[in-house]
C-alpha positions as CSV (number, residue, x, y, z in Angstrom):
1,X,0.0,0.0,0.0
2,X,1.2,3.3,-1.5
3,X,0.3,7.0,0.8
4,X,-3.5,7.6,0.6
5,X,-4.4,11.2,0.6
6,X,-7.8,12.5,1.8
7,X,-9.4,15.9,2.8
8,X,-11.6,15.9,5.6
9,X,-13.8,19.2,6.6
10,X,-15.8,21.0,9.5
11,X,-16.8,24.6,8.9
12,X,-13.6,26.5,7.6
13,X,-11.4,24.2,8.4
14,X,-9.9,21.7,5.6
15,X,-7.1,18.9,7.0
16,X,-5.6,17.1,4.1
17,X,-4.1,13.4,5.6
18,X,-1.8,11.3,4.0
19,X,-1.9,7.9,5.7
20,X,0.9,5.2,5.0
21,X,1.6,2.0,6.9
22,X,4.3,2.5,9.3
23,X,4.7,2.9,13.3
24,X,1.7,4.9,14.6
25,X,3.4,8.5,14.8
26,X,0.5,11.2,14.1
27,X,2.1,14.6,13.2
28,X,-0.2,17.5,12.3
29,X,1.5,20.9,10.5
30,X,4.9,19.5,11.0
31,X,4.2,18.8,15.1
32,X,3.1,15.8,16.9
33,X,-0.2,15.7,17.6
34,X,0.1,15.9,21.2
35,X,1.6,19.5,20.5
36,X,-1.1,20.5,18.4
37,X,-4.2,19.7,20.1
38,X,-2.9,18.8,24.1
39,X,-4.8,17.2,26.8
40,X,-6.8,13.7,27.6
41,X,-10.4,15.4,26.2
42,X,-8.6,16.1,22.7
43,X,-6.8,13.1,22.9
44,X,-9.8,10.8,22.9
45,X,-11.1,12.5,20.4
46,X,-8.9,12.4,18.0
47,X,-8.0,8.9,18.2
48,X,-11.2,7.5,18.1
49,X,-11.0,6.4,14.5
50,X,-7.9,4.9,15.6
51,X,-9.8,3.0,18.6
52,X,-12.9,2.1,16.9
53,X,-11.4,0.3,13.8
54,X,-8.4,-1.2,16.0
55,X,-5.7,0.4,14.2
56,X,-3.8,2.2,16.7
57,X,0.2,1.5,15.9
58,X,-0.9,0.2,12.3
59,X,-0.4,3.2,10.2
60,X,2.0,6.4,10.6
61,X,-0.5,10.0,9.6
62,X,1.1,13.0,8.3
63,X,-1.8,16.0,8.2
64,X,-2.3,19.5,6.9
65,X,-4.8,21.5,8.5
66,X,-5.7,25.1,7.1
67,X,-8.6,27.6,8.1
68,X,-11.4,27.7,10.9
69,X,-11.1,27.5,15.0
70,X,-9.6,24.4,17.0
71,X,-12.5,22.4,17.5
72,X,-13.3,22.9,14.0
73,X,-9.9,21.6,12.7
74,X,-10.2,18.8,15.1
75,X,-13.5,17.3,13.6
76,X,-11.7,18.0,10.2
77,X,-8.9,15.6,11.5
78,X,-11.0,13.2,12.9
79,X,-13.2,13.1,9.4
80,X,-10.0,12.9,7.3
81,X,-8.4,10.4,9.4
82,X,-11.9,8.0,9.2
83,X,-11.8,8.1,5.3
84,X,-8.4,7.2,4.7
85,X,-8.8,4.0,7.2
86,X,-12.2,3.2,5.4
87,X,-9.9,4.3,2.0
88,X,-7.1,1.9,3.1
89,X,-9.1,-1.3,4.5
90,X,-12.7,-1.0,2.6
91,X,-13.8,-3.7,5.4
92,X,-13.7,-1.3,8.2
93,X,-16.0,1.1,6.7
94,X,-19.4,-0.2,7.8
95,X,-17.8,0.3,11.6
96,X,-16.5,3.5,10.8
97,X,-19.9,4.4,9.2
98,X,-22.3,3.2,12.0
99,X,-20.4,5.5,14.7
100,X,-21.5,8.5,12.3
101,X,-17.7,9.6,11.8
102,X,-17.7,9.7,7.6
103,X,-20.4,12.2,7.7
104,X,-19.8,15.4,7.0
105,X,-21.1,17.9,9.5
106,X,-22.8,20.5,7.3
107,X,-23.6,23.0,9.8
108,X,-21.6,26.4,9.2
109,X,-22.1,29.7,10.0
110,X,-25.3,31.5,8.7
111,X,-24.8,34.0,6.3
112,X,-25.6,38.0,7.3
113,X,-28.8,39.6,5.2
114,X,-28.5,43.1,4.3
115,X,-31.1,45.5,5.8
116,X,-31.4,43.7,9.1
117,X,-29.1,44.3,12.1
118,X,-25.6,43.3,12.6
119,X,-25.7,39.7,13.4
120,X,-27.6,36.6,11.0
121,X,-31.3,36.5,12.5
122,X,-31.0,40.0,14.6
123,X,-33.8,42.3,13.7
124,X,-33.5,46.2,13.9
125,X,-35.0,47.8,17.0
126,X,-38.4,49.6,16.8
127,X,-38.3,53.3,17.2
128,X,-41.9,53.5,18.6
129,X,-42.8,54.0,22.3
């Protein structure tokens, strides 16, 4: 098995993984991953994919994440890292797929409309009394 590139999104944030077999090193934007996103909560998180599929020390992950807020990047991550395992062993997929993490999360931010207030759904004040 050769790399296999992916691109998994939240929001803004895009992380591009390249997944080849190897010793189980993560690095994200030339770091390790325990750099980048520190602490047990994140942790779990992103190695959930990892965990579910049994893949732990299988495969070595080299990731690119570009735009949006940590917790956006992080689902990114965790989306990318899901469909290059399914990508790698098609078996898994049907796991990976029942715990909801090849979904896309569509939800972004609403856009403004002109002629209202400053925020999405804000409404101008009433001048009356």
């Amino acid at each position: 098995m050769e790399n296999i590139s992916v691109v998994g999104r939240r929001k803004e944030a895009t992380a591009r993984v390249r997944l080849s077999v190897g010793n189980g090193q993560i690095m994200v934007n030339g770091k390790p991953i325990a750099g980048y996103f520190p602490g047990p909560v994140l942790q779990k998180q992103y190695s959930r994919p990892l965990d579910i599929t049994k893949t732990g020390g299988k495969y070595t992950i080299s990731i690119k994440i570009e735009g949006g807020g940590r917790v956006a990047q992080l689902d990114a991550l965790v989306h990318g890292i899901s469909r290059a395992i399914a990508k790698a062993e098609p078996g898994l997929r049907t796991v990976l797929k029942k715990e909801g993490l090849l979904t896309r999360d569509a939800r972004v931010k609403e856009r403004r409309k002109y002629g209202l207030a400053q925020k999405a759904r804000a409404k101008k004040q009433s001048p009356k009394r």
